[in-house]
C-alpha positions in Angstrom: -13.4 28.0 78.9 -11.8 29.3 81.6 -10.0 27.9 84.8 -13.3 28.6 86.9 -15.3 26.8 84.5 -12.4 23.4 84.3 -12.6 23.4 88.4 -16.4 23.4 88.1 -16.3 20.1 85.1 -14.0 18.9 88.0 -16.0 19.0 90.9 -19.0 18.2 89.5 -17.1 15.1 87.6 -15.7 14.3 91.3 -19.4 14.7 92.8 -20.6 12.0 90.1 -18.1 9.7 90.9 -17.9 9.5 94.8 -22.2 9.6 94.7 -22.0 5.9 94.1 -25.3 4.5 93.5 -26.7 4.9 90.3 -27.8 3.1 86.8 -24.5 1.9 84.7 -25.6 3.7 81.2 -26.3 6.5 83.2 -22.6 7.0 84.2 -21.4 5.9 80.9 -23.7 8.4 79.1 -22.5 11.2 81.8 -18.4 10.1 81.3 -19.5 10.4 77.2 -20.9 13.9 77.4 -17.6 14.9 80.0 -15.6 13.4 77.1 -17.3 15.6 74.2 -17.1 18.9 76.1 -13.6 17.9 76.8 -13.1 17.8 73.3 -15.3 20.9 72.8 -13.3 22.8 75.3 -9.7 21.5 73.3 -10.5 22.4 70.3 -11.6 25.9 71.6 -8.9 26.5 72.7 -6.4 25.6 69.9 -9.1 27.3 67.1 -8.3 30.6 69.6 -4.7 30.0 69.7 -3.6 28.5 66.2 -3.9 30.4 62.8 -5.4 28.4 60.0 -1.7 27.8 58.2 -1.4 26.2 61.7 -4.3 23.9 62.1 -3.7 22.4 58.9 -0.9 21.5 59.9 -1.8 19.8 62.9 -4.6 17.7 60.9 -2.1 16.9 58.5 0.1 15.8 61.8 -2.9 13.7 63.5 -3.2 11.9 60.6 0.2 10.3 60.0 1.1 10.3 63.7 -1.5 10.7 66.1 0.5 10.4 69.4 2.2 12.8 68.3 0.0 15.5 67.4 -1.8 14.7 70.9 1.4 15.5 72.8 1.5 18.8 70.4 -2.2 19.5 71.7 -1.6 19.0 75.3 1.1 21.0 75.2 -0.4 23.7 73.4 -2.6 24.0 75.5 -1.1 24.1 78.4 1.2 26.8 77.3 -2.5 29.0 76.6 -3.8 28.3 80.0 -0.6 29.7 81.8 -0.7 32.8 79.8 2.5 31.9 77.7 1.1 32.2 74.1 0.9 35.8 72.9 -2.0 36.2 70.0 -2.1 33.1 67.6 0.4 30.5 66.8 1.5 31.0 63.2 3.5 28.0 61.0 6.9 29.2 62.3 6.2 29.0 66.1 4.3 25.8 65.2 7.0 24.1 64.0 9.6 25.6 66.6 6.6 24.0 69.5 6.3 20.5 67.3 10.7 20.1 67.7 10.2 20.6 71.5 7.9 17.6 71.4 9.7 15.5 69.1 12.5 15.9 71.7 10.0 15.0 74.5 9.1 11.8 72.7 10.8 8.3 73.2 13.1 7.8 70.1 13.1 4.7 68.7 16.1 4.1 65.9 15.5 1.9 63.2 17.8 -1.1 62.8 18.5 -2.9 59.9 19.6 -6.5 60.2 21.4 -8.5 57.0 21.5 -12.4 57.4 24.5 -13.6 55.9 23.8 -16.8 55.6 21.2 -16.5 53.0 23.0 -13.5 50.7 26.2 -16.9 50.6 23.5 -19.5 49.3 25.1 -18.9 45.5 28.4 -19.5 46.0 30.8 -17.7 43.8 33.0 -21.1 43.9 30.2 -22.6 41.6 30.8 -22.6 37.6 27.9 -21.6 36.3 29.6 -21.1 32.7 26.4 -23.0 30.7 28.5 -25.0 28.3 
């Protein structure tokens, strides 16, 4: 899809939602079908862009860490729509794109806490010689 077509979703979306009136499922079935050409129109897009090395890779990503491979996505495709990808992503550029995110992303460092108090519950002070 191009850019005329995403203005068009747009304004018809906008149209739908300042008309008002209208049944409840009807908006809910019209937000649905938005939502599934969304989804048609992303993975478009990245099946034009990635190279199948690549999109196995991402699977293998949305599995494990979903967020993640969302932000990878987004980004992705953002990068197609202003012209900065040149032919198809291979695994190399893939990668190089998927550190860029990773350095976006909130990091959270695991801590690791020891209590003390219940390692010293045998005391070495006891004689536990079993005479």
């Amino acid at each position: 899809m191009s850019d005329g077509d995403l203005d068009a979703l747009r304004a018809q979306r906008m149209a739908e939602l300042s008309g008002g009136g209208g049944n409840n499922a009807e908006k809910q079935q019209a937000q649905q079908e938005q939502m599934r050409a969304q989804e048609e129109m992303k993975h478009s897009i990245l099946s034009q862009v990635l190279d199948q090395q690549a999109r196995a890779r991402l699977n293998t990503l949305k599995v494990s860490k979903p967020e993640k491979a969302q932000m990878f996505e987004n980004m992705v495709i953002r990068m197609a729509q202003m012209g900065q990808v040149r032919g198809k992503l291979d695994d190399a550029q893939f990668v190089s794109i998927l550190e860029s995110v990773n350095a976006q992303m909130p990091q959270s460092k695991p801590t690791v806490k020891y209590d003390r108090r219940r390692a010293a519950i045998d005391s070495d002070d006891d004689e536990d010689y079993g005479c």
